[in-house]
ROKOLNU-925653 format. One record per residue (C-alpha): x, y, z; residue in one letter. Coordinates in steps of 0.1 Angstrom, whole numbers, plus 5000, padded with zeros to 4 digits. Example, Ala and Ser with C-alpha at 12.3 -4.5 7.8 and 13.67 -1.06 7.14 Angstrom:
BEGIN
512349555078A;513749895071S;
***
This chain:
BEGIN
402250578546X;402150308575X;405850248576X;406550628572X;404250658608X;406250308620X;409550498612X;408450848630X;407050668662X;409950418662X;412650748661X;410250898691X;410550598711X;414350488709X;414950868721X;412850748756X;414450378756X;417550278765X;417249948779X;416149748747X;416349818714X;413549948690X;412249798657X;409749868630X;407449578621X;407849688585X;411649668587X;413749408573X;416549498599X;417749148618X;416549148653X;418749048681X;416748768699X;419248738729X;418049038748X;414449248751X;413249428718X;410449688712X;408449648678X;406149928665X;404049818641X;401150058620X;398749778607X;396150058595X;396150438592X;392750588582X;392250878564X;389651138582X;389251518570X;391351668546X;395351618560X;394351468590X;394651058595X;394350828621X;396550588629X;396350248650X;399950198665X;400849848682X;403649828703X;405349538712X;407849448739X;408949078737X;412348888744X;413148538751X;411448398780X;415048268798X;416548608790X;414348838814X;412448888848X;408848998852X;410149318864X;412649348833X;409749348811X;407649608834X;411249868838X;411149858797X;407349908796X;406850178823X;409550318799X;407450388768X;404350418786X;405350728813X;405750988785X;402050888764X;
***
């Protein structure tokens, strides 16, 4: 079930990105490492009350060091984080 949720939140967040690309941490897609990338990982989804779950969703924005600014970093996190 985690990389089914991985899969759903990684489709949600590519359609509100457009400045880096977006990843699942279960994938076995290549990365590109020459530019910014978003992970989303699903290390644990709990089962609570009969179809209802809870997930713990990490998401990660990385990139090499020489590629970006600060503020590159910040443009592609105020990105995900305005619509949650």
């Amino acid at each position: 079930m985690n990389s089914q949720v991985e899969s759903a939140f990684a489709q949600w967040i590519s359609g509100l990105v457009n400045s880096a690309p977006v990843y699942t941490g279960s994938s076995s897609t290549e990365m590109d490492v020459t530019g910014l990338a978003i992970v989303v990982t699903v290390p644990q989804v709990e089962f609570v009350l009969y179809q209802l779950h809870k997930a713990t969703v990490e998401i990660l924005i990385g990139g090499p060091a020489f590629h970006a600014s600060l503020s590159n970093y910040r443009n592609v996190a105020a990105e995900v984080l305005e619509p949650i």
